[in-house]
N, C-alpha and C positions, 0 to 999 in steps of 0.2 A: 356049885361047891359051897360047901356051910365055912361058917369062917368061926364057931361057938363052937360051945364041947358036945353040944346035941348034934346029929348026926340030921335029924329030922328037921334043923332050924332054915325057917324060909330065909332068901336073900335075893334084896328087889335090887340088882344093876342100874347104873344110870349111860346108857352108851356103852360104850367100850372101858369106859374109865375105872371099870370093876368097883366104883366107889359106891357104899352102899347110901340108899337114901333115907335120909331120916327124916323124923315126921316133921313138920313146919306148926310150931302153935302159935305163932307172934310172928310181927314184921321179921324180913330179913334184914339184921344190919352185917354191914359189910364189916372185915377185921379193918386194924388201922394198917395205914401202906406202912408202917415203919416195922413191920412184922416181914415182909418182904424184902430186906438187903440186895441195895441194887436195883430195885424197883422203883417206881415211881406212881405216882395215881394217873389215872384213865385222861385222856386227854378233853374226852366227849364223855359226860359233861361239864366235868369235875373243874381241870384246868382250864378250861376253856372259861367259863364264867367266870372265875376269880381273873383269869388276863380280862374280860368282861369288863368287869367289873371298876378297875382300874383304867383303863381306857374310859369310862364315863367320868371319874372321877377327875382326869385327866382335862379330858373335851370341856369338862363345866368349868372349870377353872382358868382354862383359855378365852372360854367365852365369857366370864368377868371381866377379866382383864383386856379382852378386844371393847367391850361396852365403858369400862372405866378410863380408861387411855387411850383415846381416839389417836389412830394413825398419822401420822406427822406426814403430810402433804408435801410433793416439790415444787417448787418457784415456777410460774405459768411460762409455757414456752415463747421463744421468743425466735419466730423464722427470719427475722433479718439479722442475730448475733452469728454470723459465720465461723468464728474463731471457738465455739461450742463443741467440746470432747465428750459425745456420748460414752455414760457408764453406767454398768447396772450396779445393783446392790453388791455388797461385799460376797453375800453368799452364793452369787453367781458371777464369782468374776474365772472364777476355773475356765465354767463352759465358754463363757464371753472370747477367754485366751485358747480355749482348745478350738473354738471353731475359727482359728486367725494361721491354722497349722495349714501347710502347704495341701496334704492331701486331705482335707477335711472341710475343706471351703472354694470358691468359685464350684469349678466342673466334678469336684464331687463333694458337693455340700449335702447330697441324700447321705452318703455318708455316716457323715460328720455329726446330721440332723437326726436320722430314722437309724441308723445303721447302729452304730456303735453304741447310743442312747438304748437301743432294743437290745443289746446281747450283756449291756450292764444290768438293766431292768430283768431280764430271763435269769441273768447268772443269782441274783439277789433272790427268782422267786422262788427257783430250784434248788436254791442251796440246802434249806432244810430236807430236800429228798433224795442230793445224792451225799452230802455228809451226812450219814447215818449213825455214824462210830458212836459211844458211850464217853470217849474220852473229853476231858471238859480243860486240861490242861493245854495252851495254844500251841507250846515246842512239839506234843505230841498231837497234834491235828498240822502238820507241814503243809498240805492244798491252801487249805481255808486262812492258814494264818498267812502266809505267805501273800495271796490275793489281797487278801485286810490291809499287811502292809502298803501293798503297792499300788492300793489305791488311797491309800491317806498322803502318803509323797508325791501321788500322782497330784490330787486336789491341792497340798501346800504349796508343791512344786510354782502349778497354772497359776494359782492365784497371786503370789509372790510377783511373778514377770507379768502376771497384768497389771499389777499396781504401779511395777516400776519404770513398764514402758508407758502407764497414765503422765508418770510423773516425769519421763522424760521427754513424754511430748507438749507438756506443760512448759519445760525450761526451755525446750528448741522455736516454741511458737510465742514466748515471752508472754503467754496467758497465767491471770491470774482468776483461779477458780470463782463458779459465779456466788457461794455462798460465802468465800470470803470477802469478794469483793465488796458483797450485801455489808456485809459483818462493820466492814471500813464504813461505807458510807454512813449507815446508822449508829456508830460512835462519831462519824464528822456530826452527823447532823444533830447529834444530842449537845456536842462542845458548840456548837453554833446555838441552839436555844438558849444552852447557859449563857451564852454573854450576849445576846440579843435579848434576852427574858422575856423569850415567845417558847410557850408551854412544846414541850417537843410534844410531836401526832399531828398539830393542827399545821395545815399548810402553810406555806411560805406565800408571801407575796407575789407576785408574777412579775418580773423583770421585763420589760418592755424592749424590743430592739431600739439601737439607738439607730437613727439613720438608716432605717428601711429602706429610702430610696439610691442609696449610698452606690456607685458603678459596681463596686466590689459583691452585689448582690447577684450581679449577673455571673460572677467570676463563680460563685459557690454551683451555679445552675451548672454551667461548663465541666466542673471536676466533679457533678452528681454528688453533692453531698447532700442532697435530703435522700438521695438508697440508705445513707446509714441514721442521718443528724433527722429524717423527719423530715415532712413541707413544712412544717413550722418552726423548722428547726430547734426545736427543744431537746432533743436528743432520747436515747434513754439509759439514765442514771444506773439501772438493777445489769444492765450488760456493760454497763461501764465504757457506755456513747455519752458523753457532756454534753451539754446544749451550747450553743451559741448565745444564750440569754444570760448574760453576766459572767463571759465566758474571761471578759480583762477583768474582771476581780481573782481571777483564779492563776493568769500566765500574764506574764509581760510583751510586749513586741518580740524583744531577742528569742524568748522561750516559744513561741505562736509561732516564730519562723523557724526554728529547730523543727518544730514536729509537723509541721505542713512539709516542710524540705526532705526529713528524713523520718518519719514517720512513727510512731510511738503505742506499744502494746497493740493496739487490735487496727489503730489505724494505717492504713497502706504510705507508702512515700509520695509526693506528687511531683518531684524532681522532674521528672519525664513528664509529664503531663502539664505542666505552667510553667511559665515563663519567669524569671527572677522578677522583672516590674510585677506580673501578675501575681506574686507571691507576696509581693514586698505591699501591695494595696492590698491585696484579703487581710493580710495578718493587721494592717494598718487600723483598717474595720472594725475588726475581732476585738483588736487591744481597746476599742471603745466601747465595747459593749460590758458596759457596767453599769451596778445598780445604781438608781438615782439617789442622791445626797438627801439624806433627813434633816 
C-alpha cells in the first residue's frame, strides 16, 4: 500500500513495523533519551560504563589512600592474658551478636554461618529482578522498603547489645581494656622520664631482685606465679601483669597483702591456697623488692 499521492509509489517495509526505510547517508546517531518520557537510556552499553566508570574512579581513590595510611595494626597476642574479651571491628559486631542467638550458634551454627548469610546475600542479588516497578518513591515500593527498614534496626539493634554486653562484661570481670591500659602505662611512663630526666623510648634500668635466695621464693613456685608473672618474674606490663622487680616501690606491705589475700583486676585470690604465715612472708619479700638507692 503507497502511503504518497502516487498510486504507483514504491514502499520498502522494515518487518512488520510498516515503517518505511529510509536511505542511510551518515553515521546513525541515536535521538537523545530525554525525547522519550519515562524512558531511560539502554543499560548495555550506555549505563553500564558510565556505573564503569565511577567504580574505577572509586577503586583508585581507595587505593591511594590504602598506600597513603597504612592500616593501624593490633597489640601482639598475648596467650597467657586470660581475662582477654575478644572483639571484632565495630563493623562486624551485628554478625559477632547475631551468631551469640540461641538458634544460630552451637548445634545450629550452619545456620546462623551459611544459612541465613545465604538467603540475605540471594535476597540483595535478586532484588533488582524481582522489584521491577518504575516507582522510585519508597511509601510506594512497601516489599523493598519495608525489608530496608528492617534490616537497618536489625544491624543497629545487634550492634548496640554487642557493645553493651562488651561493656558489661568488662565491669562484671573488673577488666580494664588492653588499649587503655597501654594508654595509662605510656602516660606513667612519660611522668616518670620527666622527673628521672631519662629521655622517655629509651629503656629503664633493670631492677635486680633483692634477695633471690630469700624462703619466700619457693612460696611464689607453690602458688605458680611465674604461669602469670614469668620464670623471671618480670611480668608483663602491656596485659597489666607487674613484675616483681621493684614491685615495693609501687605497694606497701598492707597493700601487697590486700591483693595476694583478696585479689585484684586480673589477679586471682590466694586466700585458699596459702597460709596467713605464707602470705605474710611473700608479701614481706615483695615489699623489698625495690630499686636500689642512687
Amino acid at each position: 500500500m503507497a502511503h504518497g499521492h502516487k498510486s504507483n509509489e514504491k514502499v520498502v517495509f522494515v518487518g512488520d513495523s510498516r515503517v518505511r526505510k529510509k536511505a542511510v547517508t551518515g553515521p546513525i546517531t541515536p535521538p537523545d533519551y530525554s525525547a522519550y518520557p519515562g524512558k531511560s537510556e539502554a543499560f548495555i552499553p550506555n549505563f553500564l560504563l558510565k556505573e564503569w566508570m565511577v567504580g574505577v574512579v572509586v577503586l583508585v581513590g581507595f587505593l591511594v589512600l590504602t598506600i597513603s595510611e597504612a592500616a593501624p595494626l593490633g597489640y601482639p597476642a598475648d596467650p597467657t592474658n586470660a581475662s582477654f574479651i575478644p572483639m571484632p571491628d565495630w563493623y562486624f559486631l551485628f554478625l559477632y551478636q547475631f551468631l551469640k542467638l540461641q538458634y544460630v550458634s552451637k548445634d545450629y551454627v550452619v545456620l546462623g554461618t551459611v544459612a541465613i548469610p545465604g538467603i540475605a546475600f540471594g535476597s540483595l542479588l535478586l532484588a533488582p529482578f524481582l522489584d521491577t516497578g518504575k516507582e522510585r518513591r519508597f511509601y510506594r515500593r512497601p516489599i523493598t522498603s519495608i525489608l530496608m527498614f528492617m534490616s537497618l534496626i536489625s544491624v543497629f539493634y545487634l550492634t548496640k547489645q554487642s557493645w553493651d554486653h562488651y561493656q558489661h562484661e568488662l565491669k562484671i570481670t573488673n577488666t580494664i581494656p588492653e588499649q587503655i591500659l597501654r594508654e595509662e602505662k605510656a602516660r606513667e611512663a612519660a611522668e616518670e622520664a620527666a622527673k628521672s630526666g631519662v629521655p622517655a623510648g629509651q629503656p629503664a634500668p633493670e631492677i635486680p631482685l633483692v634477695d633471690a635466695k630469700d624462703p619466700a621464693v619457693a612460696i611464689t613456685q607453690k602458688a605458680q606465679c611465674v604461669a602469670c608473672h614469668g620464670a623471671d618474674l618480670k611480668g608483663n606490663e602491656s596485659s597489666g601483669i607487674p613484675s616483681f622487680h621493684g614491685i615495693g616501690d609501687k605497694f606497701s606491705k598492707e597493700e601487697l597483702v590486700d591483693i595476694v589475700t583478696n585479689g585484684k583486676n586480673n589477679m586471682p585470690s590466694f586466700k585458699d591456697k596459702l597460709s596467713a604465715e605464707e602470705i605474710d612472708q611473700l608479701t614481706t619479700w615483695l615489699s623489698k623488692q625495690k630499686a636500689p638507692a642512687k
